[in-house]
C-alpha positions in Angstrom: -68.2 96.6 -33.3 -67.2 94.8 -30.1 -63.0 94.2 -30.0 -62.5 90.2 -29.6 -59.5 89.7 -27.5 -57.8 86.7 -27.3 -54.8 86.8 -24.2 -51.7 85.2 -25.3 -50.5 85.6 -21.8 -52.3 84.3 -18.4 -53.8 87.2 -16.9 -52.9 88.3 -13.6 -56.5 89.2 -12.1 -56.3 90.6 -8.4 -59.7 90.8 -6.5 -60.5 92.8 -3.6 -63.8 93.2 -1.9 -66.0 96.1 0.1 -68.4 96.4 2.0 -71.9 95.7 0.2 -70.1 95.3 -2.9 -67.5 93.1 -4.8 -64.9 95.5 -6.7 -62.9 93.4 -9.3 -59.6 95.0 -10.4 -58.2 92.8 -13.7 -54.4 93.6 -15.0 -53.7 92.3 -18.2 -49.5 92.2 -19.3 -48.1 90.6 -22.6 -49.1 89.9 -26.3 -52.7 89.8 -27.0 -54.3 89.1 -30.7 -57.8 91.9 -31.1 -59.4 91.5 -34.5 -56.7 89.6 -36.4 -53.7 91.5 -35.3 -51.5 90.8 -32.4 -50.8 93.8 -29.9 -48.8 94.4 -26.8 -49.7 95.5 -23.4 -47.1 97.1 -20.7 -47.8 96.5 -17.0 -49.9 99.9 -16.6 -52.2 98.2 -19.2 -51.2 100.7 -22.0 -50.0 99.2 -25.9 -46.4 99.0 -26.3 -46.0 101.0 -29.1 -42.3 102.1 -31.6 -40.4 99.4 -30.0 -39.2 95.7 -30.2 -41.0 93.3 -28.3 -39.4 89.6 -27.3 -41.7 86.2 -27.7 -39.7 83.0 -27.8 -36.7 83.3 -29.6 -37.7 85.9 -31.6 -38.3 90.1 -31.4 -41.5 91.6 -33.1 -41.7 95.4 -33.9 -45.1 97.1 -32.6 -45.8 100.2 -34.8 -47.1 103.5 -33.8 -50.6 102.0 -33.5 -49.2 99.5 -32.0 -49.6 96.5 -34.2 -47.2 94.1 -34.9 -45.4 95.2 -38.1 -45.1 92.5 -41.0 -42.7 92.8 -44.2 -41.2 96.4 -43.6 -38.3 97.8 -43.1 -37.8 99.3 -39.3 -36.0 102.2 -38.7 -35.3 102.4 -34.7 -32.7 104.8 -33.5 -30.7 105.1 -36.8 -30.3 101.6 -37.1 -32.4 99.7 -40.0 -34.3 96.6 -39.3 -36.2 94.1 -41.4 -39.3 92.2 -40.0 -40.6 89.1 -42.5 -44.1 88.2 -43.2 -44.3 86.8 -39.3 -43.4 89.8 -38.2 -40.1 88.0 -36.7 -36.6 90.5 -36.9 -34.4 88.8 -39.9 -31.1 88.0 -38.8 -27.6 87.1 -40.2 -29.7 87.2 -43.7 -29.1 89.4 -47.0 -32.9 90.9 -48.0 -34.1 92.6 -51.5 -36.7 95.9 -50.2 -38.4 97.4 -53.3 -36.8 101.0 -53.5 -39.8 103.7 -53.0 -37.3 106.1 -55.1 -36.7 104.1 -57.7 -35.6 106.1 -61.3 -32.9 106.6 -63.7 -30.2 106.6 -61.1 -31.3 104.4 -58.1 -32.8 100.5 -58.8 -36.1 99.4 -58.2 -34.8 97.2 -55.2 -32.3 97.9 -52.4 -30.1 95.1 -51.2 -29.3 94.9 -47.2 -27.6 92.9 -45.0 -29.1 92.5 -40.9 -26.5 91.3 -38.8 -27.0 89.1 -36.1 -28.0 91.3 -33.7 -30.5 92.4 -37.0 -29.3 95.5 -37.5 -28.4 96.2 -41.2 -24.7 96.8 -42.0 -24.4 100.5 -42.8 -21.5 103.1 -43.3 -20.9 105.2 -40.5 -22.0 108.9 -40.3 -18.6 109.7 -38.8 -16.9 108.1 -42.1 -15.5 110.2 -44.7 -13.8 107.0 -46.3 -15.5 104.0 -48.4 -15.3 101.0 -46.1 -15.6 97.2 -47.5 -17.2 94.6 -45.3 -16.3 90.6 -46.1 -19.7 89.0 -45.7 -21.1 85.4 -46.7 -22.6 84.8 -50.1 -24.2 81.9 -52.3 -20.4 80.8 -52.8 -18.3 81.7 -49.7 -17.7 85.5 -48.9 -17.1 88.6 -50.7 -16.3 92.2 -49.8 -19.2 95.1 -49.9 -19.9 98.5 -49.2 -23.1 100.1 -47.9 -24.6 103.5 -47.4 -25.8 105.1 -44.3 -29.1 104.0 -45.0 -28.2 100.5 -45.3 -28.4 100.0 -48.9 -25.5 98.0 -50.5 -23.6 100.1 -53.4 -22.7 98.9 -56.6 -21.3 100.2 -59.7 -18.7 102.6 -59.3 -17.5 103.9 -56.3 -15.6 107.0 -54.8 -13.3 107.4 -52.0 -15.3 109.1 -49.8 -17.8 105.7 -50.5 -20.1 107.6 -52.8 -21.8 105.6 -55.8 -21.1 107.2 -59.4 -23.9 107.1 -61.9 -23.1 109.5 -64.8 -20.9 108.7 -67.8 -17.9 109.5 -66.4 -18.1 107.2 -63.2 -15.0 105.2 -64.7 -13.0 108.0 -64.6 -13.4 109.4 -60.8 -14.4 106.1 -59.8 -11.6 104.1 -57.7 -13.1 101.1 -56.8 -16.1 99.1 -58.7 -18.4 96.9 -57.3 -20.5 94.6 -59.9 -23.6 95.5 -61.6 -26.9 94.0 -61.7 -27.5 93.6 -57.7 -24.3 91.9 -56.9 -21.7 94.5 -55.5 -19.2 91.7 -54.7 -15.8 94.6 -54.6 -13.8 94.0 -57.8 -10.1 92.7 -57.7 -7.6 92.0 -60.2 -8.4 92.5 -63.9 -11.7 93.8 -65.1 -13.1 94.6 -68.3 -15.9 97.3 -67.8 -18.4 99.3 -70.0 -17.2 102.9 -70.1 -18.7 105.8 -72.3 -15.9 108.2 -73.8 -16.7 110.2 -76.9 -12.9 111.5 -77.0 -11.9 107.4 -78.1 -12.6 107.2 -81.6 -9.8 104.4 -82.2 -10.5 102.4 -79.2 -12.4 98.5 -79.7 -15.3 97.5 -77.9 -17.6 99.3 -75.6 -14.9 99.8 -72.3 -11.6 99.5 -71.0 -9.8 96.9 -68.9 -8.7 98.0 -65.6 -7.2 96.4 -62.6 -7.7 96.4 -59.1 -5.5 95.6 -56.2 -6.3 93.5 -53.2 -7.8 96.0 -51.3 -10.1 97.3 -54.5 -8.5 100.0 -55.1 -8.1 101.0 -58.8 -4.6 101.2 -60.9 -4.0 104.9 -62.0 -1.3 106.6 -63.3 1.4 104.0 -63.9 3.5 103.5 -66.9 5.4 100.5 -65.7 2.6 98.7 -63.4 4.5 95.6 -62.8 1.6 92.5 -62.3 2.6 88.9 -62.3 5.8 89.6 -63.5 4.9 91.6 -66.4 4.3 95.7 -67.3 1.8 97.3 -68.0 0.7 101.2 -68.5 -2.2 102.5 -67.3 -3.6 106.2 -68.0 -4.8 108.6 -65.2 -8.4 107.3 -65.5 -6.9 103.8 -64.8 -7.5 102.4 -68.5 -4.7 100.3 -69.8 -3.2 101.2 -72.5 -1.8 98.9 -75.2 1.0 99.4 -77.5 1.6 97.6 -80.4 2.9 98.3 -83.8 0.2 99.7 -86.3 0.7 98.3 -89.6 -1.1 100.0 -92.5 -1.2 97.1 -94.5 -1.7 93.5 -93.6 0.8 92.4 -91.8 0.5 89.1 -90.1 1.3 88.4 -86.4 2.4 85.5 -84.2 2.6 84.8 -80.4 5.6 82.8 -79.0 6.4 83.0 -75.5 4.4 86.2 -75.1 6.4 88.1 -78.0 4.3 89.4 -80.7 5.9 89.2 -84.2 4.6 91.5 -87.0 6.4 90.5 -90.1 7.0 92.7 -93.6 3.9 93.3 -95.2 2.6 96.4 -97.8 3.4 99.5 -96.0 5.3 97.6 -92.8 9.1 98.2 -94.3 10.5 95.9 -91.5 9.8 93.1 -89.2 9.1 94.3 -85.8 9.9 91.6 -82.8 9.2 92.3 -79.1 7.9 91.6 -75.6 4.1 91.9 -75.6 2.1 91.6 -71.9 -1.2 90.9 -73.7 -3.4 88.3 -75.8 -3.6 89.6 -79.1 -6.5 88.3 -81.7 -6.6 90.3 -85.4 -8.8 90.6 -88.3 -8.2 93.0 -91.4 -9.0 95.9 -89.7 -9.4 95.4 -85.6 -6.9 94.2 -83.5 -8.6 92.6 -80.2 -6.1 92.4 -77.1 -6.8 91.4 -73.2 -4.7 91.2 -70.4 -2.1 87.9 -70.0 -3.7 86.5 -66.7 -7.4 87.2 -67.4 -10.2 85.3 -67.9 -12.8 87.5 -69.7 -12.6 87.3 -73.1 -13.5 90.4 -76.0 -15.2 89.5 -79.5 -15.6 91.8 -82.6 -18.2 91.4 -85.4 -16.7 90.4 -88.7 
């Protein structure tokens, strides 16, 4: 089949003549576009190929054949690069890339972030520690942490900036970044799923937790003191609320933060004192969340 070439470029065309004879030497430089796809030629007349190539305001990637690359992920020199369905470099832009390795513990699509010079955001190799990032989203910014590869972690996370994906990620886990593709880092209070067998008298399917500025998780604290109020938390980083169990049916009342349980069947004495929670009862749950929080918990009745 004979190639069609189109120049993109003005040729440079240098001609010299013999004796007898004419001898035409022709140097073509630039982009070119040869059966539908656009390729790039250096000055010794060979196709750029593996590297970025500028046109306008915008770089192209030429692949190992040497044709422009469209909608793929680049990977030049350890750094990751995203190329849209122009074949242009994505800059200062978040990007969804279907995830090749997709299962049980990785999702179907990664999410990166490509910087303005379009390289995506990435944890260095060097790093032992997590590292957050404040970067722009829908609603203003929020803080995030990435992989080597590029790929922004949600979910719980360890210190070393590992995601957790067994049961017990809420225990070993220090900082937790939300599920279902947003990994904005978590601060303040937080009511998350958490799987633990060992709970038989616990309501609802997690625990709430609570995160300082900085992410990090509250562990290990019997007298956390938050907005002027204490609270304990276990070495997981659950809190842990403590409230008088009546066996009966005694009632309750909230004034001023003080929860009153007054005499009832089996409750021999009114018992009066500062509580740092919400409480809601029914005959046989007692629903509680943390004063200063905004998620709410519900129990079937």
């Amino acid at each position: 089949m004979k190639r069609q070439t189109k120049w993109f470029l003005i040729p440079c065309a240098a001609m010299a003549l013999t004796m007898g004879s004419a001898l035409v030497s022709f140097a073509a430089t630039g982009w070119a576009e040869e059966n539908g796809e656009w390729v790039y030629y250096n000055n010794d007349g060979s196709k750029a190929t593996d590297v970025f190539k500028k046109s306008g305001n915008n770089w192209f990637y030429l692949d190992s054949d040497g044709i422009m690359a469209k909608n793929q992920l680049i990977e030049d020199d350890g750094n990751y690069f995203y190329v849209n369905s122009a074949g242009a470099m994505v800059t200062n832009q978040w990007r969804s890339i279907e995830n090749e390795d997709s299962g049980s513990d990785e999702p179907d699509e990664w999410w990166y972030y490509f910087q303005s010079n379009g390289k995506a955001v990435k944890k260095s190799g060097s790093s032992d520690n997590v590292k957050f990032v404040t970067l722009p989203t829908s609603t203003g910014q929020a803080k995030f942490t990435f992989d080597d590869e590029g790929h922004m972690l949600y979910g719980w996370i360890d210190e070393s900036g590992e995601m957790l994906t067994d049961d017990d990620a809420w225990k070993s886990g220090m900082y937790y970044c939300s599920d279902n593709g947003d990994g904005r880092m978590a601060t303040g209070w937080k009511y998350i799923p958490a799987v633990n067998d060992e709970d038989d008298d616990r309501e609802g399917d997690g625990y709430w937790f609570y995160f300082s500025t900085n992410g990090k998780k509250t562990v290990d604290n019997d007298s956390k003191k938050i907005n002027g109020r204490k609270y304990r938390f276990d070495e997981n980083g659950a809190v842990h609320f403590e409230w008088y169990n009546n066996p009966g049916t005694a009632s309750s009342s909230t004034v001023n933060n003080t929860i009153t349980l007054r005499k009832s069947a089996g409750c021999p004495q009114a018992v009066s004192r500062p509580f740092p929670a919400r409480m809601w009862t029914r005959r046989h749950t007692t629903m509680m969340r943390p004063i200063g929080s905004t998620q709410s918990q519900t129990a079937a009745w």
